[in-house]
VOKELO-844343 format. One record per residue: residue in three letters; x, z, y of N, C-alpha, C in turn. Coordinates in steps of 0.05 Angstrom, whole numbers, plus 5000, padded with zeros to 4 digits. Each point is the difference from the previous one (the first is absolute). Last residue first. Layout:
<sites>
ALAXZYXZYXZY;...
</sites>
This chain:
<sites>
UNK486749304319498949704995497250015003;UNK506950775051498449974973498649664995;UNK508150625054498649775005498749954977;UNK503051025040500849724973497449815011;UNK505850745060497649904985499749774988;UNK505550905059500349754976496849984985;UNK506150725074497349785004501749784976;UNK504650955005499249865008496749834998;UNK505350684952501350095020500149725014;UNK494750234919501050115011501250015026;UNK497949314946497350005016501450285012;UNK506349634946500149915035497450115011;UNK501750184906501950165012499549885028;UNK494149674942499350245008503150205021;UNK501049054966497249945018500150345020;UNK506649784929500649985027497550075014;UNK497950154913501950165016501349935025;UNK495249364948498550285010501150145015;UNK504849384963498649865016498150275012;UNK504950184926501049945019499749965030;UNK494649974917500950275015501950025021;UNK497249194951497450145013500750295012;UNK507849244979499350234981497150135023;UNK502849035037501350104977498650284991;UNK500649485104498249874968501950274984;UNK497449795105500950134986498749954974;UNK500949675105498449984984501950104977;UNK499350195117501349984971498249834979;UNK499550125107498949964976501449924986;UNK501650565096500949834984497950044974;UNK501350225117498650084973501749774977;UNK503850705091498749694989498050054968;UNK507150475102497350004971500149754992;UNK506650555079499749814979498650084982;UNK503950215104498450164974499449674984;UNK502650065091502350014986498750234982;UNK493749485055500650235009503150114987;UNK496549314939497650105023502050305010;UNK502849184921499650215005498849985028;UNK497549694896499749905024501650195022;UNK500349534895499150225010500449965038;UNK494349474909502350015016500650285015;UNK494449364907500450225018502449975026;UNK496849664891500649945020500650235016;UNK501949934906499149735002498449895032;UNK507750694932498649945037498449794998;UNK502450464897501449805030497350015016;UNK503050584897498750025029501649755017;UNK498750444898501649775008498549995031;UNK501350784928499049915010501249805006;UNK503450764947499549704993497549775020;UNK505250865007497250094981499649784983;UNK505550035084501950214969497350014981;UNK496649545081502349844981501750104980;UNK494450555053498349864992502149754973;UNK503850665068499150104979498049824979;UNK502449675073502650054999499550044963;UNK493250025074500949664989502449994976;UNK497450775045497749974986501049694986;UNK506050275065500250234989497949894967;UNK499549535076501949934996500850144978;UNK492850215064499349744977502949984983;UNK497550805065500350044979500749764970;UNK496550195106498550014977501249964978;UNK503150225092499950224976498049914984;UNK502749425067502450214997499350174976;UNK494049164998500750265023502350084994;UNK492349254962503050045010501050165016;UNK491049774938501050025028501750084992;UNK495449344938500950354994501149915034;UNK493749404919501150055030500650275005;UNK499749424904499350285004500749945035;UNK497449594895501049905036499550255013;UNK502249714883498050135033500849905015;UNK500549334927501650205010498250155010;UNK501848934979500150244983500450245012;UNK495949175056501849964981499450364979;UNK493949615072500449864973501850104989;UNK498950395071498250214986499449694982;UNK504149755075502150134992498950194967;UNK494449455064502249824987502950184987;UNK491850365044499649854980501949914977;UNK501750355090499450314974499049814978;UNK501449435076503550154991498650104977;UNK492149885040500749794998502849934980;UNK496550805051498749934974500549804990;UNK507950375053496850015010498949914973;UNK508150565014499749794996497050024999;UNK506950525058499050064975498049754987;UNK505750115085502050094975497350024984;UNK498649715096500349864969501650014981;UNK499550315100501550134971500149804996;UNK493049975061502549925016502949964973;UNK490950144987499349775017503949915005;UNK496150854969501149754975500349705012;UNK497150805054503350064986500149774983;UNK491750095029501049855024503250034988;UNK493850354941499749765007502749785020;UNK499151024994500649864971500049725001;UNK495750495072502149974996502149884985;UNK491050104982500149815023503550025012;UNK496550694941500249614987500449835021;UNK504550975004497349915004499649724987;UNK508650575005498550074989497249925007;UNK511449704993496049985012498450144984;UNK511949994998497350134988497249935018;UNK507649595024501350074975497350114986;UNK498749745082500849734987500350074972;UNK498450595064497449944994500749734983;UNK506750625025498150184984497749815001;UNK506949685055500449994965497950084993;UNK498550015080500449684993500950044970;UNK495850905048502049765005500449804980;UNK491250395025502050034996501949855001;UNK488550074979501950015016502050164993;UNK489849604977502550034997501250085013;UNK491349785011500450124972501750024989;UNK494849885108503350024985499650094967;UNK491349525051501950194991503150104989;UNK492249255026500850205026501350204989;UNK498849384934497350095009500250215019;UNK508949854968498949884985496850135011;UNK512049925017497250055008497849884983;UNK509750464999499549794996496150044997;UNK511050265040496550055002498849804991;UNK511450325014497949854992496750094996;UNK511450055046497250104978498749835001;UNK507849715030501650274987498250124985;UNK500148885010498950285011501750155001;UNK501749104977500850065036499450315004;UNK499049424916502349885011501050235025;UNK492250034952502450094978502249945021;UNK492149785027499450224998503350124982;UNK497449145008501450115026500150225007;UNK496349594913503249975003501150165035;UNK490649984970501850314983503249935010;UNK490549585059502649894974501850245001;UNK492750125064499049934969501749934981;UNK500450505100501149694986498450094973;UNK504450525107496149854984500349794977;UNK507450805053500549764983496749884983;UNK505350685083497649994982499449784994;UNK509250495046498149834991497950004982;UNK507150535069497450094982499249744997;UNK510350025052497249995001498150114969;UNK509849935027499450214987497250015019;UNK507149365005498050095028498350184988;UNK506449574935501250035024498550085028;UNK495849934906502750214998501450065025;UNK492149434995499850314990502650095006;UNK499649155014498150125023500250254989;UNK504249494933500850065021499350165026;UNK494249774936501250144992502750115013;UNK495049245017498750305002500950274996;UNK504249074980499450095025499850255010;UNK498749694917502950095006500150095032;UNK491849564961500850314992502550095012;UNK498349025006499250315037500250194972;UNK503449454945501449925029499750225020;UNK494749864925502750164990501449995031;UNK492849505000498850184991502650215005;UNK501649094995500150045021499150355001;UNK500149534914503250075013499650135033;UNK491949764952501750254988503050135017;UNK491649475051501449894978502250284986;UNK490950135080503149904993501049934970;UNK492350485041499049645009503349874996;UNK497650984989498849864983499849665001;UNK505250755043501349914976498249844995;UNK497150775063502249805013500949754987;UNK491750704997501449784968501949745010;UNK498950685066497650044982500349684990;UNK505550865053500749724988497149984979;UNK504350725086497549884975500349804997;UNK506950715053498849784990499049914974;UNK503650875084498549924972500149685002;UNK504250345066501250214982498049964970;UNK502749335086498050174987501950094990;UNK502249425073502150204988498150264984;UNK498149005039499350265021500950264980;UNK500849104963500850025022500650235023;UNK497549784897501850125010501050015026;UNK494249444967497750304991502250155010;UNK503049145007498350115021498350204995;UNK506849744934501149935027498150085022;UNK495749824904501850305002501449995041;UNK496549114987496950295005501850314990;UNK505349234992499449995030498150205001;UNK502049874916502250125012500250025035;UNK493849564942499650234996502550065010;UNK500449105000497350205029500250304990;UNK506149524953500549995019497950085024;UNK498449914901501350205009500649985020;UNK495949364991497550204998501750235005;UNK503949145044499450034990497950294989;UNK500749405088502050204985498249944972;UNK498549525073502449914986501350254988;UNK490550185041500549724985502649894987;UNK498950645071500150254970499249614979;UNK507349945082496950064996499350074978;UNK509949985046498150004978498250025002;UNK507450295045498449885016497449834980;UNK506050724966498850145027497749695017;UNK506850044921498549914992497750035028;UNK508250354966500849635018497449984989;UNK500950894988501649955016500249675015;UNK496450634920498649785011501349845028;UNK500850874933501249744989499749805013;UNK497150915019498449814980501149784992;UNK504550525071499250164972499049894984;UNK501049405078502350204983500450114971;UNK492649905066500049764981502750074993;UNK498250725054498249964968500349714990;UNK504950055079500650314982499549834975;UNK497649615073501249884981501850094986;UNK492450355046498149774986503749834989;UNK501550745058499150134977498649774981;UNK504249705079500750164989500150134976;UNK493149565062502049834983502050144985;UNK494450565061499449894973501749794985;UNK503150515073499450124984499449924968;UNK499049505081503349954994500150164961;UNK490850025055502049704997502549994979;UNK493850955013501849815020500749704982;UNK491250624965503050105005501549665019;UNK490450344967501649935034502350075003;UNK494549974914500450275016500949895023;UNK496649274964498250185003501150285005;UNK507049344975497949955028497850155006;UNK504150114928501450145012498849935027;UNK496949544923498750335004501650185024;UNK502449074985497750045003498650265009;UNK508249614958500750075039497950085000;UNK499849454916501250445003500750115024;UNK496549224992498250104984502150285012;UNK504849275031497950195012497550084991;UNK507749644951500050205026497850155010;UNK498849224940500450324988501850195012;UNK493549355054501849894987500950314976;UNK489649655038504050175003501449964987;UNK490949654986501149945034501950104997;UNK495850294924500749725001501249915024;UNK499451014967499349795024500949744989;UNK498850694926502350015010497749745025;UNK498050544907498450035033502049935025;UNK500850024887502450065023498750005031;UNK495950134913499249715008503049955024;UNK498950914953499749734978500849715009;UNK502350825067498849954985500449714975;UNK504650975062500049714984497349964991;UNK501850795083498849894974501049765000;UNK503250985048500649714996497549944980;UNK500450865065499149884970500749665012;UNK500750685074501250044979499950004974;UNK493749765066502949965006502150064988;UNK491550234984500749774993502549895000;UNK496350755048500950044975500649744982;UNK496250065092502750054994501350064974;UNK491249775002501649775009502450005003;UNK493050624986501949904973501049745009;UNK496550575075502550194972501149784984;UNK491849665041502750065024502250114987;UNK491850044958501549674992502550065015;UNK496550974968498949735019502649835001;UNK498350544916501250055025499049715007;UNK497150304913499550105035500649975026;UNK506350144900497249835002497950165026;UNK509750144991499349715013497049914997;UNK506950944986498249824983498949835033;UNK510350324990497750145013498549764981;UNK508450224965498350275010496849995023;UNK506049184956501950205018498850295016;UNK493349354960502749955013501250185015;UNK490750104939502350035011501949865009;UNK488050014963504049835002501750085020;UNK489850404949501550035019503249854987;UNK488550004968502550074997501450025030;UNK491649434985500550265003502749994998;UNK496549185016496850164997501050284999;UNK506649265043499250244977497550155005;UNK504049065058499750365005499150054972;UNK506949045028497050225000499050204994;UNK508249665040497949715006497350084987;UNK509350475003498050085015497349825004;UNK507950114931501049895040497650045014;UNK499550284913502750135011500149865029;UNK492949774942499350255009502650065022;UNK500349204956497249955024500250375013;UNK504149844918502249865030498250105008;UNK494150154933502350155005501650065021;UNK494949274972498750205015501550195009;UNK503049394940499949885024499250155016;UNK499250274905502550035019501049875028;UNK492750064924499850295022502449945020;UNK496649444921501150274985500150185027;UNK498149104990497250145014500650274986;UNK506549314959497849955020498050174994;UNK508650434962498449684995498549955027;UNK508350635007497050034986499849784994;UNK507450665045500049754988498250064982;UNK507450305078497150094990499649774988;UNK509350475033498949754989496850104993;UNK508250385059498350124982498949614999;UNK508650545034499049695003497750034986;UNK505350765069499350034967499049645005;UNK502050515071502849784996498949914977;UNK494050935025501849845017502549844994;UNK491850314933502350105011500549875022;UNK490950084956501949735009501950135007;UNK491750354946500749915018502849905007;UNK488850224957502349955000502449975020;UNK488949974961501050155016503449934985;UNK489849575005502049965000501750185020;UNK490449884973501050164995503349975005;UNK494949294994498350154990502350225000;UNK497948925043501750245003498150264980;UNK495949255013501649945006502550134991;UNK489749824976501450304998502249815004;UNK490049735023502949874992502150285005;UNK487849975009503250005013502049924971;UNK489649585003501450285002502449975008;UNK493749254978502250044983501550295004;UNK492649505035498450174984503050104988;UNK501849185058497750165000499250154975;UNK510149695033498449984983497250065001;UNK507650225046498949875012497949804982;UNK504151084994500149774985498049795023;UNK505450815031497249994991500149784989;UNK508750745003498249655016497050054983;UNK508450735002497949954987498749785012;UNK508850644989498949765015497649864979;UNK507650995000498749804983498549805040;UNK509350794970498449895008497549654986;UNK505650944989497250014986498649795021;UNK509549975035498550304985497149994997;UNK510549545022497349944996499050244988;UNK508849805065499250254971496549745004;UNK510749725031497649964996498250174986;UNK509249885063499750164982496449995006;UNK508949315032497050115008499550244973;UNK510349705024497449974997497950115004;UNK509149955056498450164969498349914999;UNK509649615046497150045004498850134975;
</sites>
């Protein structure tokens, strides 16, 4: 199967504030971008960063003050409900809450949607013990969503977003009501879903870790606006926005927070944080620094790899000859990112 191929273009959403005297609410602002077909894209804001709306735009639930959304070449914003119904049809959604029937068993959550295409009896059971299969869930079919557990419903809600054989699925902060280990669990999943049914996932989440774990890109949203984007290394290894910056440290914690920077800026020395690249050069500078008479140790950092590429950051602290110490400083500001931790 091929994925859905997503273009966004200069699209924005504008609400009227339910606030009296309060004016409209900039939802969406301009958001243009787009989605390869199989690609796993991750979007990722704070609250009221734009990104629930977003989904809302791709499956059709609500209309754009402007712009234009593609699937697979045709734009969707306009089209009568009758159209986007069929188009639905081929969009899976996970949610947060798992929106799973209390009355059904986790069969027949996922027999559910198939019951609505009017596919046959036989047909359906079939395919409802395909997908519990796939999902791991196999002795679990007569199960009410009560004796399951959290990962175990979310694996019943992947199982029935997958019933009717989409080509897109939206996951909107699928992860957030789960425990770490379980978290890791449906990523893998998903990720599965990617590789072996070479579906388009669009990944809704605020935590950087699932963003690291599952994307290929990344968008990272901020006041209806993409102020980032790319692939998973280029925004992990290098961010270039604060709000990005932010969300990367959330996940790293290679560079020590004010608290670490305290406790380390007692003892004797600079402190210097320097990025880690193929071509910055530290090893060389570190090298030269000690034929001078420098005395240099790691005092934190880590490196990370993404996509089979490897960065990281590390904080040195460096004592001995003032020139020395200089000279590493000025030989790395060269052919990298290095910044001294000042008291």
């Amino acid at each position: 199967m091929n994925g859905t191929r997503i273009e966004f273009e200069n699209l924005s959403k504008v609400f009227r504030s339910p606030k009296k005297g309060a004016g409209e609410v900039v939802a969406l602002d301009g958001v243009t971008l787009t989605v390869e077909p199989g690609e796993i894209l991750g979007v990722i804001g704070y609250s009221g960063a734009g990104k629930s709306t977003l989904v809302r735009m791709i499956n059709g639930l609500d209309t754009p003050t402007s712009g234009h959304l593609r699937l697979d070449g045709t734009d969707i914003v306009g089209l009568p409900e009758r159209e986007l119904r069929g188009l639905r049809r081929n969009i899976g959604m996970i949610f947060q809450q798992f929106n799973l029937m209390r009355s059904r068993t986790a069969a027949g959550n996922v027999e559910y949607p198939l019951k609505l295409a009017k596919m046959p009896k036989e047909q359906r059971q079939a395919r409802v013990a395909e997908l519990l299969e796939f999902v791991g869930l196999s002795d679990r079919g007569d199960n009410y969503p009560e004796q399951l557990s959290g990962g175990q419903k979310q694996r019943v809600g992947i199982a029935r977003a997958l019933a009717t054989d989409p080509a897109l699925l939206l996951a909107d902060e699928a992860t957030s009501a789960l425990d770490p280990e379980t978290t890791h669990e449906v990523l893998n999943l998903l990720r599965k879903v990617n590789d072996e049914l070479g579906l388009t996932i669009v990944v809704i989440t605020h935590e950087m870790d699932v963003v690291r774990a599952i994307a290929d890109k990344v968008a990272v949203m901020e006041a209806g606006r993409v102020v980032e984007y790319g692939s998973t290394f280029e925004v992990f290894s290098n961010p270039q926005t604060d709000v990005a910056k932010r969300f990367v440290a959330t996940s790293l914690r290679n560079t020590p927070d004010s608290i670490e920077a305290e406790d380390l800026l007692a003892h004797e020395g600079r402190l210097f944080t320097i990025n880690l690249t193929e071509n910055s050069g530290f090893f060389a500078a570190a090298a030269e620094a000690r034929a001078r008479g420098a005395r240099i140790g790691i005092v934190h950092g880590g490196v990370t790899t993404l996509q089979k590429q490897s960065f990281g950051k590390v904080t040195v602290r460096m004592s001995g000859p003032d020139d020395a110490v200089s000279g590493f400083y000025e030989a790395l500001k060269a052919t990298t990112e290095i910044e001294e931790i000042l008291r």
